[in-house]
Phi, psi and omega in degrees: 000141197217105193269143168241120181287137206241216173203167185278118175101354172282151184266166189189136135235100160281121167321132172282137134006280160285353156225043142052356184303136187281119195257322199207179176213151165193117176241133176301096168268330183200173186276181199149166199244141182230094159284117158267143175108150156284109164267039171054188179242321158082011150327160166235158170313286210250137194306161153303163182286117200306321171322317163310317204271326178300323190282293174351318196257320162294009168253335175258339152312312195297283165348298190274344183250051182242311170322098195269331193275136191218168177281294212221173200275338187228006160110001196157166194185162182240169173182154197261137172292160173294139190299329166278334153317283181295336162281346162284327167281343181275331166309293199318291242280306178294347147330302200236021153306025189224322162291003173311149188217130201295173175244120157319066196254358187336085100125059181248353183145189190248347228271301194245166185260076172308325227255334180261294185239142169284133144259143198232147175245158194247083159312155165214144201292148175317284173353299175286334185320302212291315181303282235278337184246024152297326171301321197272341161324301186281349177315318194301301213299327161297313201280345195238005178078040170101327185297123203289141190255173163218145177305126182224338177184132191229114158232153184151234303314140177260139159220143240229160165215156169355108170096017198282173173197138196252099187280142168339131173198177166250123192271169199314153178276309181336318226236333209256052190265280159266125191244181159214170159226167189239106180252151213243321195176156214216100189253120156096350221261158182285306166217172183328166190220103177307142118282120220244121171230106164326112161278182208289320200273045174070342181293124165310134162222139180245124177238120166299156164223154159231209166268139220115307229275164161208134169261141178251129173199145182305065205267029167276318206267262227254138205270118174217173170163198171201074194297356175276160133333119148287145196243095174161177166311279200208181196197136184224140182196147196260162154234161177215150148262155190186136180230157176294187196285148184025040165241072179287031163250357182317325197280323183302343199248146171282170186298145171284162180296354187247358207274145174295120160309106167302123177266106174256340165291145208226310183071209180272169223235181103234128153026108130318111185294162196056328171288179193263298175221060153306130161205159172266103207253181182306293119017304200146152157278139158246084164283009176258348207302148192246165203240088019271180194285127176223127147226154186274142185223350131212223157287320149333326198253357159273329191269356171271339167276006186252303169332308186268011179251015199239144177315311180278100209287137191237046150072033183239114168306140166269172216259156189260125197216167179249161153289349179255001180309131174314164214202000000 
């Protein structure tokens, strides 16, 4: 692979090596990642070994209970981009939505179903990388209460098509202490596509997004992903990363005394009215809570959520719950 840095209105023909044949014209219009070449689809004939997604999960339970340091009281939160942000990644994303590239998992892990559905990735010029999560810092930095961060990583834009699926996982502890995600952009779709986060006490929460939209979440801490299928054309989306400044040891120390109290006690619960399982409890609200009710208490039970969320059904009944079931 051989990168060329261009300027706006330059011309590129790209060549066959050997018979001088003309493969492509690509004149510069705006800034933007240009891939010459086929990355293929990197699909497999045959499902993975169930084993993999199990080991899979007992390696990422482990992971998430190593983290002693948290942020915020459940771990995650939603919140709308600033209007200039976003015109600049929705501008960038309708440009170059066409310039997408599969994303490489070749027998890199289990985390996306590489193996079913291809994923493609939307380079982005350094530059803007760069602007957009200096911006997006201060969102983190408001959202955890000021304690000041530093940049360790922004990937994307991802775009997930029809059946992706996203297994439950935890991101690096070093560098992933607080994140957001971003969703860019949305074809089709039949219905929401959850974002599914675990809180400090195991509850499940599925938070719709639209586009614009930013979930902020500890992805380091709390255990996410998006084990349903998506149900739609395609779903596109940025991440950013941030640890505090120059500590990649941050997940070893416990919380300062000043730190927000996790909410694992609730106290009585009631309903949201109109929501599907939102409630209003003694404690805070979780309106994002999910219907029917799922918590994790260890890996077995990410990996029995994987079973009853998968397109192909394996004789595992889903488990029967109330709205009013303890929480």
């Amino acid at each position: 692979m051989r990168w060329h840095s261009s300027f706006l209105g330059h011309r590129f023909e790209v060549r066959d090596s050997i018979t001088e044949e003309l493969l492509k014209t690509i004149t510069v219009e705006f800034s933007g990642v240009y891939v010459v070449g086929d990355s293929g689809l990197g699909t497999l004939p045959d499902p993975v070994d169930e084993r993999n997604i199990e080991n899979a999960m007992r390696n990422e339970w482990a992971r998430c209970n190593r983290v002693k340091r948290t942020f915020t009281e459940l771990g995650f939160a939603k919140g709308k981009l600033p209007k200039d942000v976003w015109a600049s990644l929705s501008t960038y994303n309708y440009n170059n939505k066409d310039n997408a590239a599969r994303e490489e998992w070749d027998r890199k892990g289990y985390f996306v179903n590489w193996w079913e559905v291809t994923p493609y990735l939307l380079g982005m010029p350094w530059g803007l990388k760069k602007y957009w999560q200096e911006r997006l810092k201060e969102l983190v930095e408001k959202w955890i209460g000021g304690i000041p961060l530093e940049l360790t990583d922004i990937y994307g834009i991802r775009r997930y098509e029809d059946g992706a699926r996203l297994l439950t996982h935890v991101d690096r502890e070093a560098t992933h202490a607080t994140s957001l995600i971003i969703n860019i952009d949305q074809v089709d779709m039949r219905e929401d596509w959850m974002v599914e986060i675990y809180d400090f006490a195991g509850r499940l929460h599925e938070i719709p997004m639209e586009p614009g939209d930013i979930v902020y979440y500890e992805s380091a801490r709390c255990l996410h992903g998006r084990m349903k299928p998506l149900n739609g054309r395609s779903y596109s989306n940025l991440f950013a990363h941030y640890r505090p400044i120059g500590d990649p040891e941050w997940y070893l120390k416990e919380n300062p005394a000043d730190a927000p109290k996790q909410l694992i006690e609730t106290g009585k619960c009631e309903p949201i009215p109109g929501s599907k399982g939102g409630v209003h409890c003694e404690a805070g609200n979780l309106p994002y809570l999910s219907f029917p009710r799922e918590i994790v208490n260890g890996p077995n039970d990410l990996f029995d959520y994987w079973k009853r969320t998968s397109p192909l059904p394996k004789e595992v009944k889903p488990k029967e719950t109330s709205l009013h079931n303890e929480l």
